[in-house]
Structure formats: C-alpha cells, structure tokens
N, C-alpha and C positions, 0 to 999 in steps of 0.2 A: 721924892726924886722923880718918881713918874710923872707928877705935874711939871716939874720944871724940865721935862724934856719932852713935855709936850708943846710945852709953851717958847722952847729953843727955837729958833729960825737958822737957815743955810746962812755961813759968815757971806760978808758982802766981797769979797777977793778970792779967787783961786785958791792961794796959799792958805786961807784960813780953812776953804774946806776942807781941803785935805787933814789940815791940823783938825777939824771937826770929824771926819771920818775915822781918824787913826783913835782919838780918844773914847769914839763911841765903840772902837773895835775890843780896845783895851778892858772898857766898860761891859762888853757883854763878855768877854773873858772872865772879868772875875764877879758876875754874876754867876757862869755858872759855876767858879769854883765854889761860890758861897750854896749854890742850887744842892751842890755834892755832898757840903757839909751838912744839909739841913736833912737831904735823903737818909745817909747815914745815922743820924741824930733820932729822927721818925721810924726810919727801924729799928730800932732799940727799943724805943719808948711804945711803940705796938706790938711788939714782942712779948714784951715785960707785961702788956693790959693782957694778953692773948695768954702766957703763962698763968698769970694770978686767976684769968676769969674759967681755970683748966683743961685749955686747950691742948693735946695731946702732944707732945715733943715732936712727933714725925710730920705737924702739922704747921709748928709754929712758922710764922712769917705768909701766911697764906693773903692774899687779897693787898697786901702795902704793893707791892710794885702798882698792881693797878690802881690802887690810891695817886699813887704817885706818877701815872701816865694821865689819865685824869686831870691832877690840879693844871698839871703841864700841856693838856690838852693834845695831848701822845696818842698813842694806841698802847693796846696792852702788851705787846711782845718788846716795842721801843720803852717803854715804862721799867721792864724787868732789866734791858740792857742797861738803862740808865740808872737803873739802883745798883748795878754789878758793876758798872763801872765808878761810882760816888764810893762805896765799898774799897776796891784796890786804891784808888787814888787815896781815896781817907787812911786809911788804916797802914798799905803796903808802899804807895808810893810818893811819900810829904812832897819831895823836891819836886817831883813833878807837877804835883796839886801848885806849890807855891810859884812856879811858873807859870800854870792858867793861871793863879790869881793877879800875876803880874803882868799878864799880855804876852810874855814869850810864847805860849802857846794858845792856839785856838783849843773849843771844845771836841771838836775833830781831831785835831793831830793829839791831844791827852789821849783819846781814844782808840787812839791807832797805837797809843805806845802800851796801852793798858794789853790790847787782843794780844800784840808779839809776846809777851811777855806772861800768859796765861798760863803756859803749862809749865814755869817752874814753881818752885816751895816761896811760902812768904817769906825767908830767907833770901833767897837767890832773887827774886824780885827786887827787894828791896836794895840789894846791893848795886842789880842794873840801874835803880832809878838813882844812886848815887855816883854809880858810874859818868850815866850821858848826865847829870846836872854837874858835876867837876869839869865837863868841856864845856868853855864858855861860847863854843862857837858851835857845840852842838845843833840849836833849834835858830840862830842866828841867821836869819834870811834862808832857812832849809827847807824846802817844799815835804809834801806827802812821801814820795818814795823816798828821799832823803833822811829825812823822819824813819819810817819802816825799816831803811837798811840799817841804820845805826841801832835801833834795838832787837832786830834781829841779830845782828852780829855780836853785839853783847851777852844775850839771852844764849848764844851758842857757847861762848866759851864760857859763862858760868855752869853751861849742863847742858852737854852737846848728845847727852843720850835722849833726854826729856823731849828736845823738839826735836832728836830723831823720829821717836816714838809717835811725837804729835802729827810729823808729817807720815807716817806709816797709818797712823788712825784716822785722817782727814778722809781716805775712803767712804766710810760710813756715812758723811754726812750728803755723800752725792744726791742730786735732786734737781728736779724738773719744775722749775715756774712761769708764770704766765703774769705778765701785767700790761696794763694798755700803753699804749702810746698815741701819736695823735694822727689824725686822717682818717680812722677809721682800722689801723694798723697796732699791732701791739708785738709785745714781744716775748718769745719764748728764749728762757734762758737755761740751758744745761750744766750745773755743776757735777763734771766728771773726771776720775784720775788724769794724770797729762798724759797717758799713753793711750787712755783711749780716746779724751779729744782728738790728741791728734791725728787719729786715725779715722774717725768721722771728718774734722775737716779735707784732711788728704782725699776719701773717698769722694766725697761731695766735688772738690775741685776738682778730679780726676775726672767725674763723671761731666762737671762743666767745661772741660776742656775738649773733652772728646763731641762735646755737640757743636759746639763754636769750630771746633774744627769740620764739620759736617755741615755749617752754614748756618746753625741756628741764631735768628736776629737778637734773641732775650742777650742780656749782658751775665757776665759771668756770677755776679751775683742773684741776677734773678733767677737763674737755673737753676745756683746753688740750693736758692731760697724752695724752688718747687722739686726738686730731686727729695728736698728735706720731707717735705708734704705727703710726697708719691710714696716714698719710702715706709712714712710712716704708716700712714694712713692706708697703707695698700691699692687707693685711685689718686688719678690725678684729680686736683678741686679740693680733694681732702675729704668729701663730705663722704660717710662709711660707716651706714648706721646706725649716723650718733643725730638723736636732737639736737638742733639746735632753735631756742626759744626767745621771739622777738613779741616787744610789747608794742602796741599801736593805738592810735586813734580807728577808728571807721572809716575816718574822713580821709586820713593818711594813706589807710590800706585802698579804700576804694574812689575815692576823688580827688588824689593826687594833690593834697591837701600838705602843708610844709612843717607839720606839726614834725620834732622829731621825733625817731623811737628808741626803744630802750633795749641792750641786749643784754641778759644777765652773764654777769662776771665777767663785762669790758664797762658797759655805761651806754652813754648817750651816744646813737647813731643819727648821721643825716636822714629823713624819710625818704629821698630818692634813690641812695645805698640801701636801704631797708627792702626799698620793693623789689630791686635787682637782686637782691638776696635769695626772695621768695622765688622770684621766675629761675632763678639757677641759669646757669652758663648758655643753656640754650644750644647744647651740643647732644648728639646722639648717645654718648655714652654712659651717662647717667641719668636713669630715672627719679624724678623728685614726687614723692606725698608732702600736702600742705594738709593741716588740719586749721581749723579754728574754733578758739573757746572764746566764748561772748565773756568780757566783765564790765561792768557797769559800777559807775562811779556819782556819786553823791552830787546832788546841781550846788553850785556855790561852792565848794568844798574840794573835790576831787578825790576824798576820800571812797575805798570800796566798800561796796554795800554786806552788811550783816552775813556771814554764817556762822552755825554756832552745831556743836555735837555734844552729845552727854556721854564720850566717852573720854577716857583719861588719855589715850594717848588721839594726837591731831589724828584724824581720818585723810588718805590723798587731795581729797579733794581739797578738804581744808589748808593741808599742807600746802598745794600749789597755791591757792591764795593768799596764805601772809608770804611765799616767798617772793611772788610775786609784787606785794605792796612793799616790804621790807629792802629788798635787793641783795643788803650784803646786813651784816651785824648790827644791832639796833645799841651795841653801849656806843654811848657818845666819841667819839675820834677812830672808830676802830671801824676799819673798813674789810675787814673779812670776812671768807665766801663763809654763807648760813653751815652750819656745821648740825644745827640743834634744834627744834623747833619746842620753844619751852613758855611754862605758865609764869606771867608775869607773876600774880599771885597764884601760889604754891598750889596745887592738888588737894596737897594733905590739909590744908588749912581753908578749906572751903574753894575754889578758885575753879572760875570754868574753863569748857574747853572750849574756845569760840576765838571769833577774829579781834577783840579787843581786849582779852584777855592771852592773848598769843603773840610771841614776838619769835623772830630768826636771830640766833645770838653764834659765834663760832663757839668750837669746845672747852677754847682756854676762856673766854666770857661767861659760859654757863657755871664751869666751877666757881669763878670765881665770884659769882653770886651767891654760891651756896654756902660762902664762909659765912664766920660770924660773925652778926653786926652788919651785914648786908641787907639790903630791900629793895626791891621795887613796887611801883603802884603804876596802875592805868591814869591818865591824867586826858580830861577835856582838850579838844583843841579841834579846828579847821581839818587837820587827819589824824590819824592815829598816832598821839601819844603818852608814852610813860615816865616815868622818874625815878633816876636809880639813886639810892642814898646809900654813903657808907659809914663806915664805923667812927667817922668823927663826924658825924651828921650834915654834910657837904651834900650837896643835892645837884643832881647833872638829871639835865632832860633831854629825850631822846623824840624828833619827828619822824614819822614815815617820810621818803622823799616823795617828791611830785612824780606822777606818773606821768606819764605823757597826754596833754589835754589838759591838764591842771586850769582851773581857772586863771583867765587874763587878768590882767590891771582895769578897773574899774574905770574903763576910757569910753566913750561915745562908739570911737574904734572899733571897741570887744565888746560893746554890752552885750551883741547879737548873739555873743558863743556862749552865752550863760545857758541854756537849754540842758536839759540832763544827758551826761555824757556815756558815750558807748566807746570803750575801747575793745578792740580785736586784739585776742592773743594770737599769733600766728605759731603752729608749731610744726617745724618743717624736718621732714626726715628725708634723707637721699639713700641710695643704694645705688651700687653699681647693678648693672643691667647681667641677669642671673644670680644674683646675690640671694639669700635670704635678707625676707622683709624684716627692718627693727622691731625689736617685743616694745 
C-alpha cells in the first residue's frame, strides 16, 4: 500500500482532487484506528514477556509506551498518550474506535472524546460512547468544540459527581511552560485555575491601561507582555540573576560573522540577535557580566573535543560539555530539556565517565532505559553518536546536533572554513544595579 501511494499522482480535474484528498483523509483515519489496535495487542503481548521473564507486578508495562513512541517516531510522553488512548478506544470505546475506522472521526477528535470522558468507570464510558454513536448526526460535519461539548455533556449526566470532582482536581495540575516560537520569540504558557487567570489578566490590562492613559506609545499588548517580565522578574529586561547561556562561533562573537547561535532550551538564534544580546539594552539600569568559555571542535567533523573523568558521577565541567553538545534529550524524537546526565554504557558494567561515553537524556528517558531488555551503545560517526535498542531488538540511532560552525558543504565556496574550529561559549549574567552578584 505504501508503494502504490507513492506512486499515486494529483487527479488531473479539481473535483478528483478533492475526491483524492477526502479518501486519503478516510485512509489515515483508519490507519490509525488499526495503529490503536496493534498498540493495545503489543501491550499485552509485552506484558505477558515481562510477566514470564519475572518482572515484578508494580513494574509491569514499563518501557512499551516508549517502544511505541519510537516506532511511531513520537516522543516518549506523546507515546504514553497514544497507548492510553488505543487502550479506552479498544477495550471502553468500540463505536467510537469504529468511527475512526470509518472516517467519521479524525485521530484528533477520537482523542478529544477519549480525554472528556476520562474520569468516569468503564461502565459509564462505555455507555457515553453508545450514547453520541446512536446520534447519527453527532460527528457529522461537527468541529472540535462541537465534538467536546457533546461528550462532555453526556459524561455529565452519566456522573455529574465524577466530572464535578475532575474539575475540583484540575488544580493540581497547574503549571508553567515555555516553548519556542519563531523570530527569535517564544512562549510562555500559564495553566491556572479560572479565578486566578483572570485576575492576572485583569491586572496586567489594568496596569496597560493606566500607561496608555498616561501616553505610553507601546500598545496594549506590549505593555501587557513587559508589565508580565517586570513583575516577574523583579527588573524591567527581565534579566535578574539568572544565566543565560549562548553558544557561538569566534567568528560570530568577534567578526561579525553570519554564522548562527545556539541558545539552550529555545534553539537556533540569528548571530546579529545573539550579539545584541551580549551588549544588553545599553541603558543605565542594569549592569551586565559576559563570561567566555573557549570549546573547540574537531576540523572536518564539528564534533567536541575529548574530556574524560574517572569518577562515576559527570564532574561540572564535564557536565557543561555534553550539555552543551547534546542540547536537549539524546533518545531519538524526544526533544526534552536534559534532566539526567547518564552512562550510555552502564557504570556497573564497566562504562566510563567521559564525553563519548556520556549522553543528556530527560528523567522519563533515563528510566526508561533502565528497564529490561533495553540498551544502549556509543556508535562511530562524524559526532557523537549512540544506539538505543529495545526489547524486540529495533535499533533507533541518536546524533549530536550541529553546533554552530558545523562544517559547510564540500563546495569550492566553503573549502576555506575547514580550518579547526573555535566556538565561544558566551555566558552572560545581568544584575540590577545594587543587586547581589549571581553565584
């Protein structure tokens, strides 16, 4: 089937496309309901190996989600959602399952019906999911919130205590993330009860209303945005304290050079945002320290150069250079911030402590290396990499990324930049002006 829709072509009319679009929609539909089937199938049958080979009961199911993020080329926290959801659909929800398989629903809207529907009994589930499949007009041209309102309101009057409960407990899960966005901008995201949202927005607007009234040019939302900064941070700029750690060329930092840089836990920055960084606002109120650490990276290769410690756990310095080379999580798909800095091969099993034998995994990746049937090994390459194999002997390989300066394309162009490479770490501390200095 994957050959013959590689080898499909766009119909030659309008109308066919569409008919070609609708059927490849239907097609990934019940892909993944069959995906859901196989999930569920695979954990059973790794279960059952994990049982027999006397894996302790409070253990069992350890490492399948991330099998299963993996083959799927997921991350490991999307891996675990998608064996929890193959799960309800399998087992609690048929009608719905046999809807994605028929195209009535996208893999999205299964999903959306599976989370409303979480906190009753597999009882009451399964009754909602025969509920909205007896209205034929339920999922019938019905968008996302369409979707959510119908099984939430079902979900209520099967057990209106349950998702009382659920939305009394949603507390808990409050929380603060960060992820990039593009220009150089990212975003911070606040999950908080609705009373106290709303009363951090209220403040923020009150506070940008009151400057706008007083003449201030910014717009309402830039105010908002730096009211948020000042507030937090305790300086306007933000910067208060805290590191923050920019990776470079030589040539970037000091010859104005277009290479770009790296900032850990956003990504790739332009190099002329980089050095504006460095020199800070350029206003009296805050004083800035720039530090710089020299690393040097391999000619031809890009890869960093050798350190190694004979002690069991990484030394600092060590530390900062595989986090440095790594950036965020070295298992394959999984882009999360370093949480761990662990022996590719094991301590106990002979394994050094050095830069090639070292990788940045987060905490859900480091366990989940440690089940059983899991491995990794160092593997040759242009930079640093390894090879995680699991329990059905599937092999996924993991690169360092490029650092900035990475060797060019073998052009006449670039031969000249093959020279052994110097990157500058820049590490820049601010303080407000009487602050104590960052430790």
């Amino acid at each position: 089937m994957i050959r013959s829709l590689a080898a499909a072509r766009p119909s030659g009319d309008g109308a066919g496309m569409i008919d070609q679009l609708r059927d490849l929609e239907d097609l990934k539909s019940a892909a993944a309901a069959l995906q859901a089937r196989i999930a569920v199938a695979f954990d059973a049958e790794q279960r059952s190996d994990q049982s027999r080979a006397g894996v302790p009961a409070d253990q069992l199911g350890a490492g399948i989600a991330a099998q299963i993020a993996l083959a799927r080329r997921e991350s490991p926290p999307r891996g675990s959602r998608l064996l929890g959801l193959a799960k309800a659909l399998v087992t609690e929800m048929p009608r719905t399952l046999a809807a994605l398989e028929t195209g009535q629903l996208n893999e999205w809207r299964a999903t959306l019906l599976v989370k409303e529907t979480a906190c009753l009994s597999a009882a009451d589930r399964r009754a909602v999911d025969e509920e909205l499949a007896s209205d034929a007009g339920t999922f019938s041209s019905a968008g996302d919130r369409a979707v959510v309102a119908a099984a939430r309101a079902a979900a209520y009057r099967r057990d209106p205590r349950s998702v009382t409960e659920r939305a009394s407990h949603a507390a808990a899960e409050r929380h603060v993330s960060l992820r990039p966005a593009p220009d150089t901008m990212c975003y911070l995201t606040a999950l908080l009860p609705v009373a106290e949202g709303v009363a951090v927005h209220a403040a923020l607007t009150r506070q940008a209303d009151t400057l706008r009234s007083a003449g201030d040019p910014r717009s309402r939302g830039q105010l908002m945005a730096d009211a948020l900064v000042e507030r937090i941070t305790g300086t306007p700029g933000g910067i208060s304290g805290i590191e923050i750690q920019l990776i470079m060329t030589d040539r970037t930092l000091l010859q104005g050079d277009s290479e770009p840089a790296r900032l850990p836990g956003y990504g790739i920055v332009p190099s002329g945002w980089a050095r504006n960084l460095i020199k800070g606002p350029g206003t009296d109120d805050t004083e800035f320290h720039t530090f710089l650490r020299r690393l040097y990276t391999a000619p031809g290769t890009g890869d960093l150069v050798a350190m190694e410690s004979r002690a069991r756990l990484f030394p600092p310095g060590l530390r900062r250079f595989i986090q440095a080379r790594d950036n965020s999580c070295r298992t394959p798909f999984c882009d999360a911030p370093i949480r761990h800095l662990d022996h590719i091969l094991p301590w106990r099993t002979g394994g050094t402590t050095n830069q090639i034998n070292g990788a940045g995994l987060c905490e859900a990746c480091n366990h989940t290396k440690e089940a059983p049937g899991w491995s990794a090994h160092p593997r040759p390459g242009p930079r640093h990499s390894l090879e995680l194999t699991t329990p059905t002997g599937h092999s996924y390989h993991s690169t360092a990324p490029p650092l900035p300066g990475a060797p060019y394309p073998e052009t006449a162009a670039f031969r000249h930049r093959r020279e052994p490479r110097h990157l500058a770490k820049s590490l820049m501390r601010g303080r407000p002006r009487g602050a104590a200095a960052a430790a």
